[in-house]
MARFI-534539 format. One record per residue (C-alpha): residue in three letters; x, y, z. Coordinates in pm, whole numbers, padded with zeros to 5 digits, always signed. Example, Ala and Ser with C-alpha at 12.3 -4.5 7.8 and 13.67 -1.06 7.14 Angstrom:
<nodes>
ALA+01230-00450+00780/SER+01367-00106+00714/
</nodes>
This chain:
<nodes>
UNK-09029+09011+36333/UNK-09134+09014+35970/UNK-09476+09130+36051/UNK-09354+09402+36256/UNK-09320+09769+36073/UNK-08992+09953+36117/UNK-09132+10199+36357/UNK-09207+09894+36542/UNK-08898+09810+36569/UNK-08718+10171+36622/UNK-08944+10161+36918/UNK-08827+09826+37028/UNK-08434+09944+36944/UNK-08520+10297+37169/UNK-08694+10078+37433/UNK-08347+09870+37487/UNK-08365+09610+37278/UNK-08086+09689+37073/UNK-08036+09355+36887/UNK-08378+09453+36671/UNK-08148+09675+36505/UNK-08024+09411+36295/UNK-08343+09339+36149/UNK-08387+09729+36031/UNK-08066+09663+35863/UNK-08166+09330+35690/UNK-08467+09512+35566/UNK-08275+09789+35401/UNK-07925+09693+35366/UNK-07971+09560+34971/UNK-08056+09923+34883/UNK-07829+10114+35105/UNK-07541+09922+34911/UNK-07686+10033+34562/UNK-07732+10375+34641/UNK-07374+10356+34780/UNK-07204+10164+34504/UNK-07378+10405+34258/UNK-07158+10697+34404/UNK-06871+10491+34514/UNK-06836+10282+34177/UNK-06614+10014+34358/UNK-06730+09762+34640/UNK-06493+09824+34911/UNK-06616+10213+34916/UNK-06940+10110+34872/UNK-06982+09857+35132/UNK-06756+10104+35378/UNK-07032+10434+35325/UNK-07338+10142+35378/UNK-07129+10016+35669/UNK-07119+10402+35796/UNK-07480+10492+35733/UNK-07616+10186+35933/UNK-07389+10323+36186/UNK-07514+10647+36166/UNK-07886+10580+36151/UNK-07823+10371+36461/UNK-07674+10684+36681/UNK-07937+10880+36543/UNK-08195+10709+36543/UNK-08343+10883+36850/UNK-08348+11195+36603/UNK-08587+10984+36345/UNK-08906+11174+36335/UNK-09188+10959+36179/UNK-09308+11226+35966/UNK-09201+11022+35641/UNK-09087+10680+35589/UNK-08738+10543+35804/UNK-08642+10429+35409/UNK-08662+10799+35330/UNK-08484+10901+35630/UNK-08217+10614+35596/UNK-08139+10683+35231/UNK-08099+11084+35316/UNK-07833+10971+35559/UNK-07685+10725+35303/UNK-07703+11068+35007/UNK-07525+11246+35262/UNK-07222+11002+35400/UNK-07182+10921+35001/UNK-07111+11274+34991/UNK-06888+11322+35245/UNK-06694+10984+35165/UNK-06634+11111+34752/UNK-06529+11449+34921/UNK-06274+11295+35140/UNK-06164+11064+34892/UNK-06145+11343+34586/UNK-05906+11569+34852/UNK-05688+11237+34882/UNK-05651+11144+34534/UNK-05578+11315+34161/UNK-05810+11461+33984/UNK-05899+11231+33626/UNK-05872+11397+33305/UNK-06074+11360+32983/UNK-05852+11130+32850/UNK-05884+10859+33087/UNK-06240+10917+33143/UNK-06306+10858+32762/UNK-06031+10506+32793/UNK-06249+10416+33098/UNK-06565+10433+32870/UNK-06394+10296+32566/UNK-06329+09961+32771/UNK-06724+09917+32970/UNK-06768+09954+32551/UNK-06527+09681+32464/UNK-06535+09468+32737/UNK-06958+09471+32678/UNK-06922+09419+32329/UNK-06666+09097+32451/UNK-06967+08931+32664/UNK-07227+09049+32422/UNK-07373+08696+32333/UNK-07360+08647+32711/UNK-07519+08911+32888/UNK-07885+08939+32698/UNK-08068+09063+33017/UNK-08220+09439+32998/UNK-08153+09450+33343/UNK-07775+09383+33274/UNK-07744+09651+33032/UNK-07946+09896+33251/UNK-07726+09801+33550/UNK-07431+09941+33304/UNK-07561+10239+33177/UNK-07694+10341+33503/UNK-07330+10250+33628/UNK-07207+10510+33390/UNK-07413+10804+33504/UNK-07291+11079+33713/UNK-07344+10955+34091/UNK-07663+11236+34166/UNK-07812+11086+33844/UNK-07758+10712+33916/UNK-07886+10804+34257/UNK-08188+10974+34151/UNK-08304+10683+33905/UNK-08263+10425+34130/UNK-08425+10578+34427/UNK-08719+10637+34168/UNK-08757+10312+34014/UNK-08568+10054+34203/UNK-08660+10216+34498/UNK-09018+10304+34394/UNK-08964+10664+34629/UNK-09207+10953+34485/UNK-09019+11275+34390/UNK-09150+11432+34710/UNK-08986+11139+34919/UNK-08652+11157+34684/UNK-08682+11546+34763/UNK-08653+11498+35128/UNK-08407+11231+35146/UNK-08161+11437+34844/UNK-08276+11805+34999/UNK-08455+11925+34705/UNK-08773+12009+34614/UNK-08971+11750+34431/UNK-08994+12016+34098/UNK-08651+12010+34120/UNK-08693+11613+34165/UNK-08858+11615+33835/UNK-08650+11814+33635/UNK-08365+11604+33733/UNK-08479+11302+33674/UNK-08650+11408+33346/UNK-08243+11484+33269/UNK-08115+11197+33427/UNK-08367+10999+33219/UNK-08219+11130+32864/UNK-07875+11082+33017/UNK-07988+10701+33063/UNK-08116+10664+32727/UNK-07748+10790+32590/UNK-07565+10560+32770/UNK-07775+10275+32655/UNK-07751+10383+32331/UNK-07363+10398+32317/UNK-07393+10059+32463/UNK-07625+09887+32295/UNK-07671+10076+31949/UNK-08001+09961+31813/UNK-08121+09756+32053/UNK-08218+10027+32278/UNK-08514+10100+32077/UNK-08687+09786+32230/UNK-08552+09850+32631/UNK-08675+10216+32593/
</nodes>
């Protein structure tokens, strides 16, 4: 099945073959969960909106028109059932103020500064600061460079035009570079 593309196997799933639909999700299911733990920022939620897009894509999957990539198509439903779950879940819960946002950053600070000698991977400390971003930022860098999606793909699948795209991640990108700089001080100069 590895050699097969995933319209190949949509048609296969659409044709009756149902149990192909685990390989679409084998294929995709790494990134679905980082897209959905970026918004979610806990691994229960995250792995219950990845659970519900899979599930989605499935019943829909009739709907999928191959006019851009199923990836594209699967991560707009993922964007969208984020959404919807943070929506749901703000209406359920209090809202944070400042002052335990700015705790919350003070210990990612500490508890970084703890593990310091441990953690020496720039992927770590990008992990972190992208971890710290506002969800629609974290989402839009790692649909762009983890993902490798062009702004016209991350357009469709977020519902925005790619200018829009671009200005956003040109943001999200100097957002990024603050966070690693509160985290890392002056080693950031040689991960940026």
């Amino acid at each position: 099945m590895q050699q097969q593309t995933d319209e190949d196997l949509i048609a296969e799933v659409l044709a009756g073959n149902t149990a192909v639909y685990s390989e679409l999700v084998k294929r995709h299911q790494r990134f679905v969960f980082t897209l959905a733990i970026r918004f979610a920022k806990n691994r229960e939620d995250a792995e219950e909106i990845a659970q519900d897009c899979f599930i989605k894509a499935y019943r829909g999957l009739a709907t999928y028109k191959q006019s851009s990539k199923f990836s594209t198509w699967l991560y707009t439903i993922t964007y969208t059932t984020a959404m919807s779950f943070l929506r749901k879940k703000r209406m359920n819960t209090q809202s944070i103020d400042d002052e335990e946002n700015t705790l919350q950053l003070e210990n990612h600070v500490s508890d970084f500064n703890a593990n310091l000698v441990e953690q020496k991977s720039a992927h770590v400390y990008l992990n972190m600061a992208i971890d710290m971003l506002a969800p629609e930022d974290a989402v839009i860098i790692t649909l762009f460079y983890k993902g490798e999606q062009s702004l016209d793909e991350i357009g469709m699948a977020l519902s925005m035009t790619s200018n829009t795209v671009k200005v956003k991640l040109h943001r999200a990108r100097l957002k990024l570079k603050e966070k690693l700089q509160l985290l890392l001080k002056d080693e950031v100069k040689e991960l940026i």
